[in-house]
C-alpha positions in Angstrom: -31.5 7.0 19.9 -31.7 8.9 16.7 -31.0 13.1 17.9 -31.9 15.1 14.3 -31.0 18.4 16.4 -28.9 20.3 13.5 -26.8 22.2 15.8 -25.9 19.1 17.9 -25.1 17.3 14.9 -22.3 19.9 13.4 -20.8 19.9 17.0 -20.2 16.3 17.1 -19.1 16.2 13.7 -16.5 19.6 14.2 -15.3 18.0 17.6 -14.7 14.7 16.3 -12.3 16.4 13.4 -10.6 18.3 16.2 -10.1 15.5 18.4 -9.1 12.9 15.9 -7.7 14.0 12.5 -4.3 15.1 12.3 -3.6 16.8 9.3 -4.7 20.4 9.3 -1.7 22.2 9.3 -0.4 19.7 6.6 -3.3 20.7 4.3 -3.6 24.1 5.2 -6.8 24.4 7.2 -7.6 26.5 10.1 -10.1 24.2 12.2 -11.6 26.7 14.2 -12.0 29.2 11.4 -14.0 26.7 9.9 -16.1 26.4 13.4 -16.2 30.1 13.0 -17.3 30.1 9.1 -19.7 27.6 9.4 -21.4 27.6 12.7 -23.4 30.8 12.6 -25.0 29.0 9.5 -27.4 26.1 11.2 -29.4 26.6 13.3 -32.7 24.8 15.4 -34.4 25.1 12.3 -31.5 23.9 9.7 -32.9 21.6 7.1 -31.6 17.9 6.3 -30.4 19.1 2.8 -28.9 22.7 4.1 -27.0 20.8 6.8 -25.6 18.4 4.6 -24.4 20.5 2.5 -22.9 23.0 4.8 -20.6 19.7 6.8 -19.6 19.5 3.0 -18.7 23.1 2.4 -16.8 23.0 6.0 -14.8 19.4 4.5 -14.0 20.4 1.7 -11.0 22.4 2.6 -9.4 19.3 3.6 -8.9 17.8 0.4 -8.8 14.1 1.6 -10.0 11.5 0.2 -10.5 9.4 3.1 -13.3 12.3 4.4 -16.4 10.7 3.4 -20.2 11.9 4.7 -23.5 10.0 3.5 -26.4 10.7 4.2 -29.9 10.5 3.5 -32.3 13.3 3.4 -35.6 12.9 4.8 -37.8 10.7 5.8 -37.6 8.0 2.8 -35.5 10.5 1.6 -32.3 10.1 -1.3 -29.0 9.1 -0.4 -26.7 11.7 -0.8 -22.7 11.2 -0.8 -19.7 13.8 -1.0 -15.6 13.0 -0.8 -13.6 15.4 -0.1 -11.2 15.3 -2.6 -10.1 16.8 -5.7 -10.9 14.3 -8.8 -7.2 12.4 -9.1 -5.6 13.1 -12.5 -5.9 9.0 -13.8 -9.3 9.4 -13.0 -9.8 13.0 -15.0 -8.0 11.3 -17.9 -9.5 8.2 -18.0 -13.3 7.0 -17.7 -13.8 3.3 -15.5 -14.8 2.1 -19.4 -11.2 3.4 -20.4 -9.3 2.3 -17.3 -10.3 -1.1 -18.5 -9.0 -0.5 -22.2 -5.9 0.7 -20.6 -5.5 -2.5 -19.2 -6.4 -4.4 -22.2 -3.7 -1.9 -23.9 -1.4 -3.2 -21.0 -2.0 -6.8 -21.9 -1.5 -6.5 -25.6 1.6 -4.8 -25.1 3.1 -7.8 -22.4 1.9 -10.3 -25.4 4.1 -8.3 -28.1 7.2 -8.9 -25.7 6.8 -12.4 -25.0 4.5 -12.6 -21.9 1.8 -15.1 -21.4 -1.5 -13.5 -20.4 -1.8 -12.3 -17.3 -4.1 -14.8 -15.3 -6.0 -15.1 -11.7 -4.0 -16.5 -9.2 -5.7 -18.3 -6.4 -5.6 -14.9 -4.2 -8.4 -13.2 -6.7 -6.6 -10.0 -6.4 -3.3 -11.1 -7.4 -2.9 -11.6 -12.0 0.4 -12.9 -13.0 1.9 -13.6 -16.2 5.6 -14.0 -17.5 8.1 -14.3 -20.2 10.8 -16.3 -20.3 12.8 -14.0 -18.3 10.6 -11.4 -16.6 7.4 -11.6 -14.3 4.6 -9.0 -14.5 2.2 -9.0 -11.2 -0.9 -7.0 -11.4 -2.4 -5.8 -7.6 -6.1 -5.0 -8.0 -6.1 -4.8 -4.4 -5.1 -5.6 -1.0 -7.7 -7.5 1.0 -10.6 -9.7 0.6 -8.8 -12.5 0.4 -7.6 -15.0 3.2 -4.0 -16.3 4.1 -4.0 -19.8 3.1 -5.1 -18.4 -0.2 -2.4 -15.7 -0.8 -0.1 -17.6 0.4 -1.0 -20.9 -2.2 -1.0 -17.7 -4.8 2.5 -16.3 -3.8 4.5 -20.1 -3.5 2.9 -21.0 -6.9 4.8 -17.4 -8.4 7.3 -18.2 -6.7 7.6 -21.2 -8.4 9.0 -19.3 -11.7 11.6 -17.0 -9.6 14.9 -19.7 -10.9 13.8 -18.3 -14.3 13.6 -14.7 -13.9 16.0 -11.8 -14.7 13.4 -9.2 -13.3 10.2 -8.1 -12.3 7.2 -5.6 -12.8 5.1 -5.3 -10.1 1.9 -2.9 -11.2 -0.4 -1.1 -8.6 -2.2 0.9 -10.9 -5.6 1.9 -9.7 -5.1 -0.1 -6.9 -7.8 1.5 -4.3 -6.1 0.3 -1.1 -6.1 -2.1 1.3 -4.9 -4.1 4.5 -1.0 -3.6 5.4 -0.5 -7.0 6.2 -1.4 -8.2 2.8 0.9 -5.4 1.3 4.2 -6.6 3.5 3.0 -10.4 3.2 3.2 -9.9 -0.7 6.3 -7.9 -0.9 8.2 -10.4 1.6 8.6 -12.4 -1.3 10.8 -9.8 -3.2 12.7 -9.3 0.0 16.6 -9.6 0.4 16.7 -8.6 4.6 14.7 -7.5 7.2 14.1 -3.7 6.5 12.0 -1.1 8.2 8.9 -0.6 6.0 7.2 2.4 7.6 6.2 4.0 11.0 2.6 4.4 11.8 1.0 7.1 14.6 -2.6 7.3 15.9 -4.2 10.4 16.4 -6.1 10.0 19.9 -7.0 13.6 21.0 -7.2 17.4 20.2 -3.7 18.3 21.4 -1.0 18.5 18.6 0.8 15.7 20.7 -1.9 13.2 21.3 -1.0 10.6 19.4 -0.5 7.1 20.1 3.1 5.6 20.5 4.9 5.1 17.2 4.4 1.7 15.8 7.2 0.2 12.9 6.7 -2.0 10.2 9.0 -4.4 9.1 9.5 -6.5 5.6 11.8 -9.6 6.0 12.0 -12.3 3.7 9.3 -15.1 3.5 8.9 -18.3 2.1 11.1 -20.9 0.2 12.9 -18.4 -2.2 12.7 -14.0 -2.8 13.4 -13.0 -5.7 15.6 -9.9 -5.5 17.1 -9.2 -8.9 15.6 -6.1 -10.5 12.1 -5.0 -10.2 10.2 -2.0 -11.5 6.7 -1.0 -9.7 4.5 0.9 -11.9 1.9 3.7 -10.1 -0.3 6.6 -10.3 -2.6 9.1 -8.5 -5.1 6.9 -8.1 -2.9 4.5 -5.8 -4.5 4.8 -2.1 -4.3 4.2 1.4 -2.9 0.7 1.3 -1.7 0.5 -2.1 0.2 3.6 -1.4 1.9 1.6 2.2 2.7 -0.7 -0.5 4.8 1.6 -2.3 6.2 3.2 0.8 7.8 -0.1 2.2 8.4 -1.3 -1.4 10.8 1.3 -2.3 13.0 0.6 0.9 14.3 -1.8 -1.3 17.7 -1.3 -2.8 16.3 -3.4 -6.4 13.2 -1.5 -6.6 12.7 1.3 -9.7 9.2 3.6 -9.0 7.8 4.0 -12.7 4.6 6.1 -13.4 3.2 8.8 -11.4 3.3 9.8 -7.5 0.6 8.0 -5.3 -2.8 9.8 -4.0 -1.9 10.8 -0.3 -3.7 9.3 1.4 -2.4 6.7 4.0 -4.4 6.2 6.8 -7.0 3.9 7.1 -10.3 5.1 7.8 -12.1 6.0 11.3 -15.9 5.2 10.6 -18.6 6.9 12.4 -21.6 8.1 12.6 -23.6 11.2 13.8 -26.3 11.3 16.3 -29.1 11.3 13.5 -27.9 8.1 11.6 -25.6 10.1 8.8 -22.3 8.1 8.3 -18.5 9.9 8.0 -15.0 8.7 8.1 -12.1 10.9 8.4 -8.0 9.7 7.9 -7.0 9.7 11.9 -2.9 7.9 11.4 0.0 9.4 10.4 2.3 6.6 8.4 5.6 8.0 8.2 8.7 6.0 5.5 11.6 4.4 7.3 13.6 7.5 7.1 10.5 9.4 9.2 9.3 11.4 6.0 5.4 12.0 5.8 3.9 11.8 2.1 0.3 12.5 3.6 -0.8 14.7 0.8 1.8 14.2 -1.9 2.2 10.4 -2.0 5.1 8.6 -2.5 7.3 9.8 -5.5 8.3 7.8 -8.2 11.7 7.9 -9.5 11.0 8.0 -13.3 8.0 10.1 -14.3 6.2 8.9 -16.8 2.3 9.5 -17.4 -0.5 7.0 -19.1 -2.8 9.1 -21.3 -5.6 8.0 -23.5 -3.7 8.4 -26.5 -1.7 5.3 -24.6 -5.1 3.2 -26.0 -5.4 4.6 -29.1 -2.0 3.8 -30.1 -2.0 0.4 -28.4 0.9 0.3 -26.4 1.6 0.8 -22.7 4.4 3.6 -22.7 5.2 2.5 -18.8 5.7 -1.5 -19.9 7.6 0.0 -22.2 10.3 2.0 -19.9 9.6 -1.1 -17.1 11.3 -3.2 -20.0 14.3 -1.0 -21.3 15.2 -0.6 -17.4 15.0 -4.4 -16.6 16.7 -4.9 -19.5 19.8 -2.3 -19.1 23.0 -3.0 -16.8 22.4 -1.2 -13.9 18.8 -0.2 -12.6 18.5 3.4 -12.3 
């Protein structure tokens, strides 16, 4: 049953922050100042609009892309949206209409080094292409797709591993995903079972109430790995499970992090709604790296910084294929 009550609306919306997201003294926010802030400003007579758009004053503190509130507004009313997050820097620097020009730019810039075209695998969200000695795997994402088919998709790549002297696996833009797609893809690069990451479920308002720590493991899978030399390439607008990509990936002892620092922002989401319809979701799990460090909020760093700008398109090269190359290429991976 549908309760439009304002007041009882920013309660359950408040008490399901306190009870279930755990990241408030990472990201610097005072909970109950908030309650303090905020709650003397709706009342019984609060309207749709003014509600909305205090919950989204009250969020925004939190900086978190994974805190989401829709809603619409009146009866037949607009759909209204807000995220609480500060715009990523790939996605101030770059348009969607750009983003895709990078990725042409990418492309051309593989071709003038030898590499056959990047092509759709039979897992959609999988493009490979290689030259003679090195493999480049674009991730667009990590789910939508079944097992029989990412596993056809990651036997027929693994088909050209004999060949290969390295590898460039490129999450760029990746907006997230399923875990188990991540660790089934980066099996195949694996040399021995390794701990991937820890994972932690917020369950209640204490600081402490959290589910029992759960660890993720890569091992290696299928016929053949290849383990020589592989450079990932990321940015800021790597999320959620593009960034648990990263974080098992680089527990690999062959693995070079080119580009830019993920988002920060792990978790998947916890989807709900309020008592008058409104949908929100909030980050409620804490995924810690095999050594127990938490990059909620700073992503996982890379270990050569290097930045894509959209002088990168007008000058038609790809400066992180570039570096990806000379460090394949040189004696020892840095």
């Amino acid at each position: 049953m549908i309760n439009r009550d304002p007041e009882t609306n920013f309660e359950a919306l408040w008490q399901t922050f306190r009870d279930r997201y755990p990241f408030f003294a990472l990201r610097n926010v005072d909970w109950q100042e908030q309650y303090e802030t905020f709650r003397p400003r709706v009342t019984r007579a609060t309207g749709d609009a003014e509600l909305f758009d205090i919950l989204c004053q009250m969020l925004e503190a939190l900086n978190d892309g994974h805190v989401e509130l829709k809603a619409r507004i009146g009866e037949g009313g607009t759909t209204r949206s807000f995220t609480a997050e500060k715009q990523p820097r790939f996605y101030r620097e770059f348009t969607d209409r750009e983003i895709k020009d990078l990725f042409k730019t990418t492309e051309k810039t593989l071709a003038a080094h030898g590499f056959a075209r990047p092509e759709e695998t039979e897992a959609w969200l999988l493009r490979y292409g290689r030259s003679p000695t090195i493999g480049y795997l674009r991730i667009l994402e990590l789910e939508g797709v079944g097992k029989q088919k990412l596993t056809a998709a990651l036997d027929k790549i693994a088909q050209d591993f004999a060949d290969l002297e390295g590898f460039i696996i490129d999450i760029r833009d990746c907006p997230g995903g399923d875990d188990h797609v991540a660790i089934a893809i980066i099996n195949r690069f694996c040399d021995a079972k390794r701990t991937a990451f820890h994972r932690k479920t917020k369950i209640g308002p204490g600081e402490d109430d959290f589910t029992p720590l759960k660890t993720w493991h890569i091992e290696p899978e299928g016929d053949t790995q290849f383990t020589g030399p592989i450079v990932v390439l990321s940015c800021d607008s790597v999320f959620s499970g593009g960034e648990a990509f990263a974080l098992a990936i680089k527990e690999l002892p062959h693995v070079t992090l080119i580009g830019e620092h993920t988002n920060g922002i792990f978790s998947y989401t916890l989807d709900k709604k309020l008592p008058n319809g409104w949908a929100y979701c909030l980050s409620y799990q804490v995924y810690l790296s095999a050594d127990m460090v938490c990059y909620e909020g700073k992503g996982v760093p890379v270990d050569i910084e290097l930045l894509n700008t959209k002088a990168d398109i007008e000058a038609g090269v790809d400066p992180l294929i570039i570096r990806a190359l000379d460090v394949l290429r040189s004696p020892v991976v840095s």
